[in-house]
N, C-alpha and C positions, 0 to 999 in steps of 0.2 A: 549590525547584521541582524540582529534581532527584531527589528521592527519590520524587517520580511515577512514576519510571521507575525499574525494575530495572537496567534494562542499557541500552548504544547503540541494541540490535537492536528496543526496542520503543519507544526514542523516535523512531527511521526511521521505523519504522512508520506512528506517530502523524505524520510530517511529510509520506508519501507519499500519507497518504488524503487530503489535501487541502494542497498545497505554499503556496497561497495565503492562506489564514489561517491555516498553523501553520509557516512560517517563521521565525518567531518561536524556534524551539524550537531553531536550530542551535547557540548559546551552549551548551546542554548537551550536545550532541554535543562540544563541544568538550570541554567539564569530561571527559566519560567519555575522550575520545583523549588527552589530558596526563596524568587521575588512574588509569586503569586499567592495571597492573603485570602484569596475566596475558599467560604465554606464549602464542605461537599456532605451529601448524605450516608450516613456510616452503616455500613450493613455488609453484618458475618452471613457470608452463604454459607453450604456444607464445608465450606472447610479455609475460612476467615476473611479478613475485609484487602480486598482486591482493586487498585484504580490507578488511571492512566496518571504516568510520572510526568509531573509537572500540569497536570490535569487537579485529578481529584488526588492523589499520591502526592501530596506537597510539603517540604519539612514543618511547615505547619498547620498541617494538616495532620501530621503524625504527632508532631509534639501534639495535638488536643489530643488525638486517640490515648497516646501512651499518659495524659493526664487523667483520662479519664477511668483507664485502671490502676491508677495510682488511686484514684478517689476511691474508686469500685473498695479496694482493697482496706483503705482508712476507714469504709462504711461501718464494717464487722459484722454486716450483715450475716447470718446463718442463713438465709439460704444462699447467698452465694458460697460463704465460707465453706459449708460442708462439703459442694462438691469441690472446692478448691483442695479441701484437702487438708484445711488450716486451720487454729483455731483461731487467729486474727491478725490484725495488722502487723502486730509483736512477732509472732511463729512469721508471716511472709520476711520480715525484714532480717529473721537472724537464718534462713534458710536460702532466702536469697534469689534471684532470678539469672537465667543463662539469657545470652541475648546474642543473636549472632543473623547471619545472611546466605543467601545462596549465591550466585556467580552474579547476580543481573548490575546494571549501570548504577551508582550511585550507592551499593547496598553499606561498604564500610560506614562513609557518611552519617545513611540513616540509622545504622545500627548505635553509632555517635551519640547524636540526640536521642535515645531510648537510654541508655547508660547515665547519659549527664541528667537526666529527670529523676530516673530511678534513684541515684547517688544520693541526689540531693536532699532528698528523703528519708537517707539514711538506711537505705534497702541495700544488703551484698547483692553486689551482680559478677557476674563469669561473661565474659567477650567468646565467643569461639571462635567467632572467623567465619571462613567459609565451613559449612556446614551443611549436610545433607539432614534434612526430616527428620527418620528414624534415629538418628546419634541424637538429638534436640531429647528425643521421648527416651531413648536408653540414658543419657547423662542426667536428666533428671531423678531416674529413680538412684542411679549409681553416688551422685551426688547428695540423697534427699532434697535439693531444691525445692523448692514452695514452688515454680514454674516456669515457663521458657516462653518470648517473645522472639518469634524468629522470621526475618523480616523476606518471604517468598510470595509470591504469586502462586508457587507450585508450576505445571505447564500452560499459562499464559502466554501469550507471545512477549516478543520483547519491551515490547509499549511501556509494560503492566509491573509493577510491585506491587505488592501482599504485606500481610501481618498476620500469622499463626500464633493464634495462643494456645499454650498448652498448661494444664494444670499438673498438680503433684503425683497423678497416677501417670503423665506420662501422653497420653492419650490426646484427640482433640478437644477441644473445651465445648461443653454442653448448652444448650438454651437459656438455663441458670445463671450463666458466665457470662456466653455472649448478648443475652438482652441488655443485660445489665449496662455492658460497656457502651454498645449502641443508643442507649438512651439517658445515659451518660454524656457523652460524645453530640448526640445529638445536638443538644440542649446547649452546649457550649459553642457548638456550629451557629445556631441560633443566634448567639449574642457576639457573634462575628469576633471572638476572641483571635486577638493576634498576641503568641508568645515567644517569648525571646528563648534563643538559644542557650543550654547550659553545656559547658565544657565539662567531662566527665575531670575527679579529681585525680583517677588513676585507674588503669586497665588492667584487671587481674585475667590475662588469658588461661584456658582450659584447655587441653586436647579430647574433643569428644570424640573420635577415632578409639584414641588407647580405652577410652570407657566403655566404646562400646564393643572393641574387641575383649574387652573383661567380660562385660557382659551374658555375650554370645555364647564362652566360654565356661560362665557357670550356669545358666540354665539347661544346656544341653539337650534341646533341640534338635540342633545341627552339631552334629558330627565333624569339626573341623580338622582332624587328624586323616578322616577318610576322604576328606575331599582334597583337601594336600597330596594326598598320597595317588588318589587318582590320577589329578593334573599332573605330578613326577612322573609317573611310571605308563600312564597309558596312553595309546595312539591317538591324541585326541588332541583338537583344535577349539577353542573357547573368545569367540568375538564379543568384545565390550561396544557398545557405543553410548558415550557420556553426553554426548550433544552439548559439550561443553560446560556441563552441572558441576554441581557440587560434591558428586559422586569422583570424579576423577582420581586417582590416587588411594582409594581406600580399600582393593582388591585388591592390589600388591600390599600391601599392609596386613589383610588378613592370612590371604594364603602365601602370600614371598610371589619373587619377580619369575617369568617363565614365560619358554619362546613359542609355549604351546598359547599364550593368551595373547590375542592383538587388540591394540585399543585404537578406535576411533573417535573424533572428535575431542581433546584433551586440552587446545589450548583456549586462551581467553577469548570471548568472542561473544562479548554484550547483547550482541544482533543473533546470536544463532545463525548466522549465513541466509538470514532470510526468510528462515521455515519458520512453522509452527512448533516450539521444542517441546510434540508428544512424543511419545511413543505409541505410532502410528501404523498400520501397514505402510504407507507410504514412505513411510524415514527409516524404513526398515531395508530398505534397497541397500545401502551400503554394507551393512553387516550380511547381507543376503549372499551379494558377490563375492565376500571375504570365504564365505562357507561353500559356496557351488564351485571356489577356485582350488576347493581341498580335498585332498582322497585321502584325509585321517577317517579313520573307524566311527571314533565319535567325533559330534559336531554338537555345537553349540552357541548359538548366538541369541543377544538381549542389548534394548536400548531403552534407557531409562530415562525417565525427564528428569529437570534442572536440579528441584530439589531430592531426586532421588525415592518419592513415594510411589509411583508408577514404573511396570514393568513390562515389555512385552517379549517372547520367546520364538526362537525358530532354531529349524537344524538342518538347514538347506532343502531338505525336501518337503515343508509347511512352514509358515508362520504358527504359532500355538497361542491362539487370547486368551485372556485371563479365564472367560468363561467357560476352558477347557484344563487350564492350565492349576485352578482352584480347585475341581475335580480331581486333578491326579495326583495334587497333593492329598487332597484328606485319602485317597486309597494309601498312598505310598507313609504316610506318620501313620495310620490305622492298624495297616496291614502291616508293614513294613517292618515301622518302630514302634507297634504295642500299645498306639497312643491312644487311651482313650476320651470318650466326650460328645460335645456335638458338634454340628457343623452350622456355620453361622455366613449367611450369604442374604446380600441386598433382596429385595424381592424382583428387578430388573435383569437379575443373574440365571442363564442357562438352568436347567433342569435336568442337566447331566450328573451332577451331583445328588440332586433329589433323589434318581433312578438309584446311582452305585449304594448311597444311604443307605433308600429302603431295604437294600438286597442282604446288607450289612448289617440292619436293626438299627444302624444312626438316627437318633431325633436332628431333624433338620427346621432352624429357627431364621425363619425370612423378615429381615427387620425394613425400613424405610433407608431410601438410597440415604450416601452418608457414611464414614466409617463410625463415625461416632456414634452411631446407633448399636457399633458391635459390641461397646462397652461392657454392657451386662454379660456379657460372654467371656470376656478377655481381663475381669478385672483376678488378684491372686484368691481372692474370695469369693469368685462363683462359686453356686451349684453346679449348674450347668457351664462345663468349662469348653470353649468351642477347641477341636482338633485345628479348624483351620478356619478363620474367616475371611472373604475373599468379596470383591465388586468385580462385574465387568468391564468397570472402568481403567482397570490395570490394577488394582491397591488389593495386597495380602499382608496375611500379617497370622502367625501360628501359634500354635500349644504355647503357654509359659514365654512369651515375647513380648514385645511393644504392642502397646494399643495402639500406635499411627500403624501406618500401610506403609509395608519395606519393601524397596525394590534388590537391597543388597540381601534381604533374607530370599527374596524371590530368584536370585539369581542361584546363592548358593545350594537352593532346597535341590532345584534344579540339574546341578553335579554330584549332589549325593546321590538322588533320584536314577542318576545315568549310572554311578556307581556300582550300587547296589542291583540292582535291575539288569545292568550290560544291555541297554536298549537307545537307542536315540529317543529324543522326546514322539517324534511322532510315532515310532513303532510301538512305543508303551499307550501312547493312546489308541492307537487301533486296537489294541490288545483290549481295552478299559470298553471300548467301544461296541468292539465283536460280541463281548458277554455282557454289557448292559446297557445299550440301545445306542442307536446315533440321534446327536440332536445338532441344528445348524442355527444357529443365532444372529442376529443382527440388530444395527440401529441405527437411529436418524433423528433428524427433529426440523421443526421450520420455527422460522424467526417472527415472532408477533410483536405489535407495533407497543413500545415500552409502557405506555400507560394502562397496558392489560395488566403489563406485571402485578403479580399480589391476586386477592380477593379477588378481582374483576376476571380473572383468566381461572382461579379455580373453580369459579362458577361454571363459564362455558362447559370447561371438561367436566365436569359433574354430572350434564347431561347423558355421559356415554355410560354409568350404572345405572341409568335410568332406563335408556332406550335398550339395553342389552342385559336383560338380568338370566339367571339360572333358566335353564331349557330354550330359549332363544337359537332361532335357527337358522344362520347367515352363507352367505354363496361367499367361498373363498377360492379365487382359480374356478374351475371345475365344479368343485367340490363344495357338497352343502355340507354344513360344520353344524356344532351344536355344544351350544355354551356350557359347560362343566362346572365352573367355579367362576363366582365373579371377588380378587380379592382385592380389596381396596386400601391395606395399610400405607401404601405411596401413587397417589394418582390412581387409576382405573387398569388393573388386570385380569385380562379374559382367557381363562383357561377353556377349550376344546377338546371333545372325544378324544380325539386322534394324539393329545398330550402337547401339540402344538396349542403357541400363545400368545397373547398381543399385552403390550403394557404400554399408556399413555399418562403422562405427567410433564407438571411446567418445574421446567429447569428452575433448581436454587443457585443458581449462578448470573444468568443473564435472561433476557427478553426472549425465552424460546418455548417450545413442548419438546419434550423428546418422547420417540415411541420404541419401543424394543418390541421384538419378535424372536419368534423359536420356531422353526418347521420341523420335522419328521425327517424329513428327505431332502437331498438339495433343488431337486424337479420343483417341491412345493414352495422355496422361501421366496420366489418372486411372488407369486402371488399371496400369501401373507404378508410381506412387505407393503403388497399397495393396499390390501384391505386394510391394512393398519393407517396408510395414508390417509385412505378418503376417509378411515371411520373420526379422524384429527380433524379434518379440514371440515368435516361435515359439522363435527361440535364449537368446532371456531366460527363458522358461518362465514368461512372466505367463499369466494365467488370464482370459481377454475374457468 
């Protein structure tokens, strides 16, 4: 049945145009991920190395990766070591690594051959299972672990497996780290190594649940007594949707079972049904219905991707993005809980927070999209300790927490926030709104032809601080604008009189630009929308 298919990429194919009668056909994706020998090129985007299963995702293709931080680690390198966290090979192997998977096809398997390499070398490893993100980065620190291999794509479609590395702070792994492995990795891609599989000698499982409800519990934070006691006693309706992740099961575990919380999406379900498993407007429909079908006081719904690091919010009467939803937390830990610090957001992130800041006295520190960039904010020894650090991409992450992006801390901020407040999430943002401006945000991106990828495409866009610098003065809609600030820490951002802004950058993920935008009004964000297009398409030299 297999010689139906050429390769993995068109037996996907064949499974995605219809998941439901050709499910059937994952057995051969398998064959192709165990039997296929070809090299692939190994490259950590913002947040670890990502490729099509039984494509570039092949068990040996993984066994070289995970050989090649086994090397990384024998090197002893100091500058890796430092930001590992370790003082060498010795400290990795008696501290040990976690190594576990999200829900996707194949993940027990891979997590397998990562264990039996590791072993072999005499390095303690922890198995956890299924496993969401942020437990990966709380078990680490609760275990001291030397670091965590945890085998996700994050919200990829089904196609796709991942490998997140994380070091001993917990956090995602740095440039330090990741170069290293990739040219590492590379090199042995190069010499077309095919290795044999090791059987692990024995599976010490962990529960990173219970660690990281320890966790939760001693930094204090989150208030999990108040949100308990919310969900018990008040009129209140609370929609999960797991999209079938790794998330499942970990919300009754922290706050206990309740007929006020409905979950969707819970069973197994490799494919996702089909969709794309963001956390989306779009994927948002079903917890939408759950909430417009309820005349509880409070409402609350959120659907999280696979592994759990993205979030999105609604309460029947809005959906709430992150880049509103990041704002009303730093008010609400500030204001709220006394917390003080700074505030720590992508530079692609709303300006809604900039405004509440300034109003506040908060220093607000814009780093390069990426959570890993929040690091210096988020480590127990900043100066500068961020109240909240937040992407528009769905990923937060608060005061004295994990350095990855929690979608289970996002949810829970969330019911304390409604707690304490007696507000649904959109009434409290109108409220944030009313006294410190509206802003209406958006984004997009087009797909460029892959050998721009790299150097070649940062060039194009580089034209646009060129043609666009300080006092510069452009037709946006109607309206003639005029260039305020041009800042360039990620890609090209054009701040505007008017506090509306454009930001254009090539995706660290795949063959794309993405552009993000902020209007004033929502009258103005179509036309900021397309000024931001052509000002893309103009530095690309496509031809409309």
């Amino acid at each position: 049945m297999s010689r139906e298919f050429k390769n993995a990429s068109s037996c996907w194919k064949a499974i995605m145009s219809d998941v439901h009668r050709n499910r059937g056909l994952l057995p051969i994706i398998e064959n192709f991920a165990r039997e296929n020998t070809n090299p692939a090129s190994i490259v950590f985007g913002t947040s670890g190395w990502r490729g099509e299963i039984g494509t570039d995702f092949t068990f040996n293709n993984l066994r070289v990766v995970t050989s090649a931080i086994i090397e990384m680690f024998k090197c002893n390198d100091s500058s890796v070591m430092h930001p590992m966290g370790a003082s060498g090979f010795e400290e990795v192997k008696k501290r040990g690594v976690i190594v576990g998977h999200d829900n996707r096809f194949l993940g027990p398997d891979f997590a397998k051959e990562v264990l039996g390499l590791l072993q072999k070398e005499g390095i303690r490893t922890w198995y956890a299972g299924e496993a969401p993100t942020p437990e990966f980065s709380a078990g680490i620190e609760m275990l001291h672990a030397a670091c965590s291999i945890n085998l996700t794509p994050s919200h990829n479609p089904a196609r796709f497996a991942g490998l997140k590395f994380n070091p001993s702070d917990g956090g995602p792994a740095g440039p330090e780290i990741t170069t290293k492995i990739e040219k590492i990795a590379n090199r042995m891609m190069k010499e077309s190594i095919v290795l044999h599989p090791v059987e692990p000698k024995s599976i010490e499982k962990i529960d990173l649940t219970h660690l990281y409800i320890k966790f939760i519990t001693e930094r204090k934070t989150l208030d999990i007594e108040k949100i308990r006691d919310f969900v018990d006693r008040e009129d209140c309706i609370i929609c999960i949707d797991n999209v079938n992740g790794s998330t499942r099961g970990r919300i009754e575990r922290i706050i206990g079972s309740s007929n006020r919380i409905k979950y969707l999406r819970t069973e197994d379900d490799f494919l996702f049904g089909g969709i794309a498993p963001e956390p989306s407007e779009k994927n948002m429909r079903g917890v939408e219905n759950i909430l417009k079908g309820s005349n509880a006081r409070f409402k609350l719904g959120v659907i999280m991707d696979p592994d759990g690091d993205r979030i999105r919010h609604a309460d029947g009467s809005m959906q709430i993005p992150m880049n509103y939803f990041g704002a009303m937390a730093f008010h609400f830990l500030y204001v709220h809980k006394g917390i003080k610090g700074v505030v720590a957001k992508s530079v692609g992130t709303s300006n809604l927070v900039n405004a509440v800041a300034k109003k506040l006295g908060v220093p607000v520190k814009e780093t390069m999209v990426g959570f890993k960039n929040f690091r210096p904010y988020m480590l127990k020894t900043s100066g500068e300790k961020a109240i909240v650090a937040f992407e528009e991409s769905d990923g937060i992450s608060a005061y004295n927490h994990t350095l990855e992006k929690d979608a289970i801390l996002g949810l829970l901020l969330a019911i304390e926030m409604m707690a304490v407040t007696g507000k649904n999430l959109s009434e409290h943002l109108k409220d944030l709104m009313d006294k410190f401006g509206y802003f209406y945000p958006e984004r997009s991106g087009i797909s460029v032809d892959p050998s721009l990828v790299g150097e070649p495409l940062k060039k194009r866009l580089s034209v646009i601080r060129e043609h666009y610098k300080k006092g510069t003065v452009i037709s946006i809609g109607k309206e003639m604008r005029t260039v305020k600030d041009v800042i360039t820490v990620d890609g090209t951002k054009l701040v505007f009189d008017d506090g509306s802004w454009i930001m254009i950058r090539p995706s660290g993920t795949e063959p794309k630009v993405r552009f993000y935008i902020e209007a004033r009004t929502e009258e103005d964000k179509k036309a900021v929308f397309e000024a931001a297009e052509e000002i893309t398409i103009e530095a690309l030299g496509i031809k409309v």
